[in-house]
KEVEXDO-804699 format. One record per residue (C-alpha): x, y, z; residue in three letters. Coordinates in steps of 0.001 Angstrom, whole numbers, always signed. Layout:
(vexti (X,Y,Z),'ALA')
...
end
This chain:
(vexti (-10582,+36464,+20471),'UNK')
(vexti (-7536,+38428,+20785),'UNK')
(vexti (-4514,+37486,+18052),'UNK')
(vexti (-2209,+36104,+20761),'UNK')
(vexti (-4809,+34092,+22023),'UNK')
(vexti (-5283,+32847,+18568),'UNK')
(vexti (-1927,+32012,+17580),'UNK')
(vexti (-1698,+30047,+21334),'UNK')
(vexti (-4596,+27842,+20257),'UNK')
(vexti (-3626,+27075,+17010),'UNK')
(vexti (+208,+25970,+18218),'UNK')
(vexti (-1959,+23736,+20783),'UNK')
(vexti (-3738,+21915,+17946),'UNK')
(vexti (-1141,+19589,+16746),'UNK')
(vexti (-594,+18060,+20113),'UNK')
(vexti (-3921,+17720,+20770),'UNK')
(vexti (-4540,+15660,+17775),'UNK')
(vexti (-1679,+13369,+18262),'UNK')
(vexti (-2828,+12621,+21664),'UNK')
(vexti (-6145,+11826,+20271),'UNK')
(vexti (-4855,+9476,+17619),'UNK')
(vexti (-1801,+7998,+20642),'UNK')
(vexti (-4836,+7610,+23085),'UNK')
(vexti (-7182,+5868,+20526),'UNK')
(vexti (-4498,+3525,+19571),'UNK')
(vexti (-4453,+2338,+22559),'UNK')
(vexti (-8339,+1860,+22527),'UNK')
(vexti (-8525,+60,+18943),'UNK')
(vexti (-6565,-1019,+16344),'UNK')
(vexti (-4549,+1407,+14111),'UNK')
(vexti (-2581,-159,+11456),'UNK')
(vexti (+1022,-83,+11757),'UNK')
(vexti (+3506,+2274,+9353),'UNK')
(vexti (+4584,+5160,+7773),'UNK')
(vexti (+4416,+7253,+4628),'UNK')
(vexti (+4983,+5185,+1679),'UNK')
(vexti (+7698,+6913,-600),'UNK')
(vexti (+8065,+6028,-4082),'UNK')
(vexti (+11514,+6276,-6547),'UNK')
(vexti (+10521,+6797,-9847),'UNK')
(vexti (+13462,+6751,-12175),'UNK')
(vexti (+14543,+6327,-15482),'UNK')
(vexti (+13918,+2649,-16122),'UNK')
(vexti (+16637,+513,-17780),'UNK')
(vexti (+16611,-1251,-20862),'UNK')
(vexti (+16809,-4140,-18903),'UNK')
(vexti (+16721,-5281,-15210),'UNK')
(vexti (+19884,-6178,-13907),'UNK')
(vexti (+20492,-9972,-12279),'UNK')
(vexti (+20907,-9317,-9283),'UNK')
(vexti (+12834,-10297,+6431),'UNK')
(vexti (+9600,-11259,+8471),'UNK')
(vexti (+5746,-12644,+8321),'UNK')
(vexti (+3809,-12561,+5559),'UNK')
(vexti (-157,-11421,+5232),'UNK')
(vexti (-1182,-14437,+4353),'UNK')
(vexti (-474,-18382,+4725),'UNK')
(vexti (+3138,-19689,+5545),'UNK')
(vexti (+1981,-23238,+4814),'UNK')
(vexti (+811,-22672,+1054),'UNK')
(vexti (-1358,-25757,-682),'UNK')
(vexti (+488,-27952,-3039),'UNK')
(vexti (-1920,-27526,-5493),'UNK')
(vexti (-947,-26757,-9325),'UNK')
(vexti (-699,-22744,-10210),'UNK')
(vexti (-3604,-22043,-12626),'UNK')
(vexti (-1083,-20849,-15040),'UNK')
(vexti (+2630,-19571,-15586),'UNK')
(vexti (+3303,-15840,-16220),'UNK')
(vexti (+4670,-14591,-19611),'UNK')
(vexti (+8135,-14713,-20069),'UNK')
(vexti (+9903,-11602,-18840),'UNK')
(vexti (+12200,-10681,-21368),'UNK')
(vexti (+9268,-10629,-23726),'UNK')
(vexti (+8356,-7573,-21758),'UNK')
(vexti (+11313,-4705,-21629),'UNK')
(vexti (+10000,-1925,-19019),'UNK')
(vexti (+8715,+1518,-20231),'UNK')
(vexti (+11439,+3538,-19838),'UNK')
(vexti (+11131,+6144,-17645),'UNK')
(vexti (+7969,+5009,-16696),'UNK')
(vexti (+8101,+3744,-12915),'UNK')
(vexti (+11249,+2076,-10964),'UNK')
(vexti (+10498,+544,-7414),'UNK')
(vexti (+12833,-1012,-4781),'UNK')
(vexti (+11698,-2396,-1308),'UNK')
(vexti (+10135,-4919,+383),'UNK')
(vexti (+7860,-7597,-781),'UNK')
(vexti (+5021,-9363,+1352),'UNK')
(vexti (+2972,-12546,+69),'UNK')
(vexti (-423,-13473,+876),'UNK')
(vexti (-3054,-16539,+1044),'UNK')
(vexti (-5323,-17865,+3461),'UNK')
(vexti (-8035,-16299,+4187),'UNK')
(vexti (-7593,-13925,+1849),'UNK')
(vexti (-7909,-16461,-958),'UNK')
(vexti (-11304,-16692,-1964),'UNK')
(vexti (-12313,-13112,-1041),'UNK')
(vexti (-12685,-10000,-3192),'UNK')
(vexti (-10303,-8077,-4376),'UNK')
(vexti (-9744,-4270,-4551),'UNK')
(vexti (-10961,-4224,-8105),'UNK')
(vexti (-13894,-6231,-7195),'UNK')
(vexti (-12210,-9712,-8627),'UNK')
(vexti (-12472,-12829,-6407),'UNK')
(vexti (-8870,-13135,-5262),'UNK')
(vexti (-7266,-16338,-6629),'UNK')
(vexti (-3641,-17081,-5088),'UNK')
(vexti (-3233,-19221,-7717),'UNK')
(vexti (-2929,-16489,-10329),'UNK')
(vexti (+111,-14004,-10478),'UNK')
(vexti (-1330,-11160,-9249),'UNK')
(vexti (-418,-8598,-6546),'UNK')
(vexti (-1670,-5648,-4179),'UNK')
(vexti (-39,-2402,-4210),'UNK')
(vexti (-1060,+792,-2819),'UNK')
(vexti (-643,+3119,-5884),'UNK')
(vexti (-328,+1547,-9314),'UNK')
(vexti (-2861,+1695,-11765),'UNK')
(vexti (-4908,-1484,-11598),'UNK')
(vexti (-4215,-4184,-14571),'UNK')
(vexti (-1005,-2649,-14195),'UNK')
(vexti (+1716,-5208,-14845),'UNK')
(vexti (+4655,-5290,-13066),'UNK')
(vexti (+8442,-7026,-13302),'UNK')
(vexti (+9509,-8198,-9728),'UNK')
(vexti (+12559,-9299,-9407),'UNK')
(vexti (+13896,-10955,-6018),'UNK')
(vexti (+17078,-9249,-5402),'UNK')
(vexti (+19300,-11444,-3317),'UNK')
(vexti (+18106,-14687,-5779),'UNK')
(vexti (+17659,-12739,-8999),'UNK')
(vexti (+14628,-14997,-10085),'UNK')
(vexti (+11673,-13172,-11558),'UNK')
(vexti (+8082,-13159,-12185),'UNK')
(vexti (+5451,-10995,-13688),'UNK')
(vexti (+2378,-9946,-11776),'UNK')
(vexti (-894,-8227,-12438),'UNK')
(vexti (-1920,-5363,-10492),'UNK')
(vexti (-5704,-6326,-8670),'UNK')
(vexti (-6026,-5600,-4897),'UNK')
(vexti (-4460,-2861,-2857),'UNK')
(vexti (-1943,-3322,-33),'UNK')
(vexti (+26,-3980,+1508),'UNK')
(vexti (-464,-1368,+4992),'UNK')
(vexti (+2371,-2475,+6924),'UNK')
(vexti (+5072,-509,+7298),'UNK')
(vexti (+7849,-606,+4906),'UNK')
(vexti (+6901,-2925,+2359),'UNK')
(vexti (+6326,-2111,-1043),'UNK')
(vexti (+4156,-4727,-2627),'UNK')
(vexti (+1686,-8424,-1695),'UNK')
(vexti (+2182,-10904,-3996),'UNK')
(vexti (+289,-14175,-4662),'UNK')
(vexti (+946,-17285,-3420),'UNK')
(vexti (+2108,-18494,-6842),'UNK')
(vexti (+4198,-15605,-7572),'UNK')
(vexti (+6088,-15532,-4070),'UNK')
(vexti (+6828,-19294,-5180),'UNK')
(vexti (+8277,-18012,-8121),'UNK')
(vexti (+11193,-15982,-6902),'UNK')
(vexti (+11521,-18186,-3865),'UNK')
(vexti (+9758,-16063,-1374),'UNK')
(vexti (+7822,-18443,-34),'UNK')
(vexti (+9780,-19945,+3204),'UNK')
(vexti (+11302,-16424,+4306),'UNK')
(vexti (+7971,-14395,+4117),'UNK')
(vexti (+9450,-11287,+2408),'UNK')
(vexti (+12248,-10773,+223),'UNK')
(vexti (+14075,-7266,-1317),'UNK')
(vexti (+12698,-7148,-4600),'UNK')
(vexti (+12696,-4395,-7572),'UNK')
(vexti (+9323,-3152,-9095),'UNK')
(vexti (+9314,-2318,-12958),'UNK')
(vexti (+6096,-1648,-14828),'UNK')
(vexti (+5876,-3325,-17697),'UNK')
(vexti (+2554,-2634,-19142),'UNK')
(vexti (-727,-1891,-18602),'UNK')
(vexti (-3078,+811,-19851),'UNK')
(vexti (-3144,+3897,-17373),'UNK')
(vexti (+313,+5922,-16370),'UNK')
(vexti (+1089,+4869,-13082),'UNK')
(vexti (+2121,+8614,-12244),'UNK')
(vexti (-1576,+10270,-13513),'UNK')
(vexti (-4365,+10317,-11177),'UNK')
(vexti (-5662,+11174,-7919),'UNK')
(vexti (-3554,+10084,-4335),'UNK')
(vexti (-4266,+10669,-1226),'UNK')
(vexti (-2990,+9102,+2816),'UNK')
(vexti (-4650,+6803,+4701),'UNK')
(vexti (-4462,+7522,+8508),'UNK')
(vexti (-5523,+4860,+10452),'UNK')
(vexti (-7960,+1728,+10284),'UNK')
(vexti (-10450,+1499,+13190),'UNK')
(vexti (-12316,-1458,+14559),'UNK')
(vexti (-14991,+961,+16335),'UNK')
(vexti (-16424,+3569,+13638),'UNK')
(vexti (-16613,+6278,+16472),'UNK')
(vexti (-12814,+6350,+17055),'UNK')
(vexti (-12517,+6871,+12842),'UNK')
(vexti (-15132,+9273,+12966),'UNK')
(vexti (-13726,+11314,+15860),'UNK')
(vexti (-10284,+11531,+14026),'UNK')
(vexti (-12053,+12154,+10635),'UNK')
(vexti (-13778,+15033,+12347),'UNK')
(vexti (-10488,+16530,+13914),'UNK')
(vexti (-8425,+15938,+10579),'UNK')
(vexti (-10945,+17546,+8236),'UNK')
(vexti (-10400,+20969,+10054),'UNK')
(vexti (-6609,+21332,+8821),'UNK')
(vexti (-6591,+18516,+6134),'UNK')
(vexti (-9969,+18596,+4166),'UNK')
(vexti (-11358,+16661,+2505),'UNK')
(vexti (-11083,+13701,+5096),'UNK')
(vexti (-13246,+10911,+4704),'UNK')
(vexti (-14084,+7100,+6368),'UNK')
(vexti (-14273,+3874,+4547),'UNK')
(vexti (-15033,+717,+5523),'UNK')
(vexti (-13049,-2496,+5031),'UNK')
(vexti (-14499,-5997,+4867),'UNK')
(vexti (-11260,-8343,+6247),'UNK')
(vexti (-10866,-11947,+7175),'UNK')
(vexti (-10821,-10010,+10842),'UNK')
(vexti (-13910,-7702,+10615),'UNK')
(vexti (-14523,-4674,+9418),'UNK')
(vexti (-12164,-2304,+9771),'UNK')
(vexti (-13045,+1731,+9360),'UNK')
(vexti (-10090,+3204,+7539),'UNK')
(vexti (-9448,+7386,+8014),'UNK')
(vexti (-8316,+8805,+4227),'UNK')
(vexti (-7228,+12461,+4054),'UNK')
(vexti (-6442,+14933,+1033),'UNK')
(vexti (-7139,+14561,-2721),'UNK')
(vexti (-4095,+15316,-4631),'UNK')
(vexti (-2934,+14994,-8159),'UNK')
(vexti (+275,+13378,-7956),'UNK')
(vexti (+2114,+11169,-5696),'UNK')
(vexti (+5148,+12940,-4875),'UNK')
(vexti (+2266,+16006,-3389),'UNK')
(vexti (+532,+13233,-1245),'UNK')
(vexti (+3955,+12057,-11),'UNK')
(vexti (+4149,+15183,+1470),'UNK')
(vexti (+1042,+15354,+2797),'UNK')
(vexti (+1589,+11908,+4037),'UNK')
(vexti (+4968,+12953,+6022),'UNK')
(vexti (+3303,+16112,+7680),'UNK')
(vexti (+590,+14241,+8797),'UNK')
(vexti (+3017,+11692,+10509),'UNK')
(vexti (+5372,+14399,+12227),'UNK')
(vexti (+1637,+16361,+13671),'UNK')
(vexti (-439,+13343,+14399),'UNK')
(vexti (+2525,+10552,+14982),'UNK')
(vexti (-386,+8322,+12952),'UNK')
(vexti (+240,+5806,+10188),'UNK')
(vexti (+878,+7394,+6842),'UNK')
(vexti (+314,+5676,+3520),'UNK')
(vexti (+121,+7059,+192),'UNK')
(vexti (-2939,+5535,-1425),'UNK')
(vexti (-4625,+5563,-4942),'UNK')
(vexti (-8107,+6963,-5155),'UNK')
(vexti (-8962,+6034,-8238),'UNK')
(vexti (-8252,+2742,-10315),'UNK')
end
């Protein structure tokens, strides 16, 4: 193959994969969004007082919380350790009841939360932004993959900064404590969530010849399982943030930064 020829083919590639992921789309179900991108700043000494369907329930349970979080300004943040602002999500039913990313049976109850990158048993400051009320939640599960929203909370925590009724709320993110540095590790972007394991396979397939490695894992949800396309293995957020945004403008796919280890 002549050198022309070869640099014709390779400008056709990127097309041809977005149409692949566009047409499958419109076969199965991709999960909406786009690359997740993270502030991390110098945290302050301390936070400053100061939309929308949630994952889960909008009709929570009256019963009890199974406990109250620590008082927050027990807990300064670390500074410089890992500042967050965005958009928060709550969860319930029929999550409740099911396991959790870390393999703990998800309580709603508890104050807990699902994020995409932090460090599980991480715990994390969130303070509601228009209200200024705050609560303290325990990194267990991983979410939330819809677009633009920073963090699921539990049913007892979004009651706890009065997120309940709205469904999502601005909030701020400060870690707090916790065992691992939320910045060390391995990231890497989750593409797209299949119903049908041939349509993640296919895109696997075409991914893995620009963006190796590129991988499929299944997803046990309330809904069925769900085959979700991962890409890249990088060592630090802000690399897979880039990966995550050239993989949007080639593919016009979801994008989200993900954690691949705990």
């Amino acid at each position: 193959m002549s050198s022309t020829t070869t640099r014709r083919h390779s400008r056709r590639r990127p097309a041809a994969l977005a149409r692949f992921v566009l047409e499958s789309a419109a076969a199965t179900l991709i999960v909406s969004g786009c690359a997740h991108r993270t502030q991390i700043t110098q945290a302050p000494a301390s936070a400053p007082p100061p939309s929308s369907t949630s994952r889960g329930s909008r009709n929570p349970s009256a019963s009890t919380p199974s406990g109250a979080p620590p008082p927050a300004e027990r807990m300064p943040p670390i500074a410089g350790v890992y500042v967050e602002e965005g958009v928060a999500s709550w969860y319930g039913d029929p999550f409740n009841g099911r396991h959790a990313a870390n393999g703990e049976i998800y309580d709603m109850y508890q104050f807990t939360a699902a994020h995409r990158t932090l460090p599980f048993n991480s715990i994390v400051r969130v303070t509601n932004l228009t209200t200024g009320k705050q609560t303290q939640v325990r990194i267990n599960d991983r979410g939330p993959f819809v677009a633009n929203r920073i963090i699921d909370l539990s049913l007892s925590a979004a009651r706890a900064i009065d997120m309940l009724g709205p469904g999502t709320a601005q909030v701020r993110l400060e870690v707090i404590g916790g065992t691992t540095n939320p910045t060390a590790g391995f990231f890497g972007v989750q593409v797209g969530a299949f119903l049908q394991r041939e349509n993640a396979d296919k895109l696997r397939d075409r991914l893995s010849e620009r963006f190796a490695p590129a991988s499929v894992v299944p997803y046990d949800s309330p809904n069925g399982t769900f085959y979700r396309v991962r890409v890249g293995r990088v060592a630090s957020e802000q690399a897979a943030t880039q990966l995550a945004a050239q993989l949007h403008d080639e593919t016009h796919s979801t994008a989200f930064v993900i954690r691949l280890d705990p």
